[in-house]
C-alpha positions as a Markdown table, in Angstrom:
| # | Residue | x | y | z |
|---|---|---|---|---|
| 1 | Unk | 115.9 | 90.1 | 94.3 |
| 2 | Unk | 116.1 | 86.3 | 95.3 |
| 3 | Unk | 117.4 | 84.0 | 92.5 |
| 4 | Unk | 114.6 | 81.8 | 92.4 |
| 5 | Unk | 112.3 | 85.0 | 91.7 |
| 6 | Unk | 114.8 | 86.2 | 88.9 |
| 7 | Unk | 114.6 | 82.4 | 87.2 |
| 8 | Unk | 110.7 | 83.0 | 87.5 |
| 9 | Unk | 110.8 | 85.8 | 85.9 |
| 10 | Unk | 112.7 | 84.7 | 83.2 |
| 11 | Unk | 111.4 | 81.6 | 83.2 |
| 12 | Unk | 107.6 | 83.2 | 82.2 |
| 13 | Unk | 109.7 | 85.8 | 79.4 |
| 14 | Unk | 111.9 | 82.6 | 77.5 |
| 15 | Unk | 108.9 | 82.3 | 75.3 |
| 16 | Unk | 107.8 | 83.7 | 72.4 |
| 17 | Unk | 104.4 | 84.6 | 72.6 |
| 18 | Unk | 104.5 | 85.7 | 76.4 |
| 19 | Unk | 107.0 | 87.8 | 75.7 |
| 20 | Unk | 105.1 | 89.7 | 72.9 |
| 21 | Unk | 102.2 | 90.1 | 75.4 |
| 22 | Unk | 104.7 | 91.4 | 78.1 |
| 23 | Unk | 106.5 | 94.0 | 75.6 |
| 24 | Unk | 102.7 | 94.4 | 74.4 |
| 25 | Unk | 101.5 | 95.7 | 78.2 |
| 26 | Unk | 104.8 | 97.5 | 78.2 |
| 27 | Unk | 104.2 | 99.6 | 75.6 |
| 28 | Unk | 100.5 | 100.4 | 77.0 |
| 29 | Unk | 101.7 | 101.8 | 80.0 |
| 30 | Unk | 99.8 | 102.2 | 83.2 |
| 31 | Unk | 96.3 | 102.3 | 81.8 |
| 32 | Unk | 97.4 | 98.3 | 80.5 |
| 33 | Unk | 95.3 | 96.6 | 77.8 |
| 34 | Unk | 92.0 | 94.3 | 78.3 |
| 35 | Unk | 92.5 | 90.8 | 77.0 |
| 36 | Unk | 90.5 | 91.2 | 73.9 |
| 37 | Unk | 93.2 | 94.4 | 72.6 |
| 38 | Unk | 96.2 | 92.0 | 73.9 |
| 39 | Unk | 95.0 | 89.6 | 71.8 |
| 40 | Unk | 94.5 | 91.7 | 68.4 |
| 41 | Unk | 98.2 | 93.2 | 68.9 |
| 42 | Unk | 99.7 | 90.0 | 69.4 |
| 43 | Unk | 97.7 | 87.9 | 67.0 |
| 44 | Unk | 97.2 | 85.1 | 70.0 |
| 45 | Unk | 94.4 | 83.2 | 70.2 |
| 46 | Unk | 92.2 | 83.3 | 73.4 |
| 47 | Unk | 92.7 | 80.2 | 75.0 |
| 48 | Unk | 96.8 | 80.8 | 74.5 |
| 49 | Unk | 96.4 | 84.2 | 76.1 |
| 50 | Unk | 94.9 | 82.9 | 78.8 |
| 51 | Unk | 97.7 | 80.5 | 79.4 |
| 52 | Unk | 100.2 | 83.3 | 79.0 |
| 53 | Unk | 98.7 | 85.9 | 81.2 |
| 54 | Unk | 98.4 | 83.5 | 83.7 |
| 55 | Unk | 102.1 | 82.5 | 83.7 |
| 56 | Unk | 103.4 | 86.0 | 83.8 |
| 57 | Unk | 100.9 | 87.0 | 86.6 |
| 58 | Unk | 102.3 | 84.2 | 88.6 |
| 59 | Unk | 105.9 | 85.5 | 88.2 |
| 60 | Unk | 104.9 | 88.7 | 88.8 |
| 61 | Unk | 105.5 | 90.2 | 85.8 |
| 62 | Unk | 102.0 | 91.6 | 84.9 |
| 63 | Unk | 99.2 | 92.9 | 86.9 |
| 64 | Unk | 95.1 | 92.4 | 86.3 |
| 65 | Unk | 92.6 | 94.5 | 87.8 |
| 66 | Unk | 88.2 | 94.6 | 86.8 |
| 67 | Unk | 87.2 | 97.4 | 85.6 |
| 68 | Unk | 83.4 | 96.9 | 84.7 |
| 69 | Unk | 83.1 | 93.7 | 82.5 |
| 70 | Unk | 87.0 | 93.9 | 81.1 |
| 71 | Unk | 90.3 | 92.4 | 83.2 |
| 72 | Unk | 93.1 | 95.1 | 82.3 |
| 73 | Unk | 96.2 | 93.6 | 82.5 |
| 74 | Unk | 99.1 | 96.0 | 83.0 |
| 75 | Unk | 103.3 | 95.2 | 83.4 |
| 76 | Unk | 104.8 | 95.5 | 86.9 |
| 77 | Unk | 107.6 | 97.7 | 86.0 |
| 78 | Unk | 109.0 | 97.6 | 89.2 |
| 79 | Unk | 109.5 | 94.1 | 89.0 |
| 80 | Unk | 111.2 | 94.2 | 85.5 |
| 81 | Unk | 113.9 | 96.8 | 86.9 |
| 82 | Unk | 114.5 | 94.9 | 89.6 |
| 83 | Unk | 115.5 | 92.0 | 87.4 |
| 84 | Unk | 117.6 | 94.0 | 85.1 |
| 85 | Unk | 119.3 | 95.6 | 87.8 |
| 86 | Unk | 119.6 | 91.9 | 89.5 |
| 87 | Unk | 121.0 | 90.7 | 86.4 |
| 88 | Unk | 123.4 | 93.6 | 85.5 |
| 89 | Unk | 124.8 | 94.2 | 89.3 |
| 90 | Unk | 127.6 | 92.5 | 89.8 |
| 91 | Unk | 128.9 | 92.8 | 86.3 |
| 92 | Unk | 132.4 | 93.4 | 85.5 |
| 93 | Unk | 133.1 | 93.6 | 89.5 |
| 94 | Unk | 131.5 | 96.5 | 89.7 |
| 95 | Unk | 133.4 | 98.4 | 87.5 |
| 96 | Unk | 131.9 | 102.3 | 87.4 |
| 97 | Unk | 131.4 | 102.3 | 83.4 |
| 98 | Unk | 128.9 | 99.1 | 84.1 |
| 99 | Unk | 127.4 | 100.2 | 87.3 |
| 100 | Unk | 126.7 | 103.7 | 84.6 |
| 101 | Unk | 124.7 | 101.4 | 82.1 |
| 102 | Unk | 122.9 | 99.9 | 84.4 |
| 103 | Unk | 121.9 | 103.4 | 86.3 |
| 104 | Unk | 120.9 | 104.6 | 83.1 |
| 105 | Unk | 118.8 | 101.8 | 82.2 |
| 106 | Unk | 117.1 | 102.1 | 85.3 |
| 107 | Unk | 116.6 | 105.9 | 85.1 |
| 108 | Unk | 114.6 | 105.5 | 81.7 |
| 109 | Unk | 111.6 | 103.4 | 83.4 |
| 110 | Unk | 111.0 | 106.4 | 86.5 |
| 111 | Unk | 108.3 | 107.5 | 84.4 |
| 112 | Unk | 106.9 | 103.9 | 85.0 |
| 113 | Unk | 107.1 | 103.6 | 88.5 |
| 114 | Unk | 104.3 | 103.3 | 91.1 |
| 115 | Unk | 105.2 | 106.8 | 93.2 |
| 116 | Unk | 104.9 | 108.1 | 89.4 |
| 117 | Unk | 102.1 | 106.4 | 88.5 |
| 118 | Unk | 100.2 | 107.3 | 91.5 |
| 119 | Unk | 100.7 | 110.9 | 91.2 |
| 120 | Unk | 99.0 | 110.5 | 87.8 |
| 121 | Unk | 96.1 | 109.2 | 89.1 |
């Protein structure tokens, strides 16, 4: 991952109320969440949302796809590994108790990743 990608990212999560809708979609899953259900779960108001959804989308954090007259937004959970692992890499010089963690944590998304979520399809 480039550093200006990992500031991005974190850029769009050092907020409040995008980072509710982010662990929001997170929770969903795959299948994501329309706007409307976003909304009701975080308690944001439409015009906010908006805002927010579009500033995650553009760090490419979240996903949107139509589906009839709904936009299902959904989290890249690709991209969100790659940032932990970006983030947790080089840690303690690569000592093998940190390099562990950060397997681990990486392990615990497979079930979220896109060869996963195509088979599921």
């Amino acid at each position: 991952m480039e550093i200006t990608t990992a500031v991005t990212s974190l850029s769009a999560l050092a907020h409040e109320g995008r980072l509710a809708v982010f662990r929001a979609l997170v929770r969903a899953g795959h299948p994501g969440l329309a706007a409307g259900r976003i909304a009701d779960e975080t308690g944001t108001p439409a015009n906010t949302l908006s805002a927010q959804l579009n500033i995650l989308s553009q760090a490419g954090l979240i996903t949107s796809e139509r589906q009839g007259r709904s936009i299902i937004y959904s989290a890249c959970f690709d991209q969100m590994s790659d940032l932990i692992v970006f983030l947790m890499e080089d840690c303690c010089a690569g000592e093998a108790c940190v390099a562990t963690s950060v397997e681990a944590a990486a392990s615990r998304v497979l079930c979220c990743s896109s060869e996963e979520k195509d088979l599921t399809q």
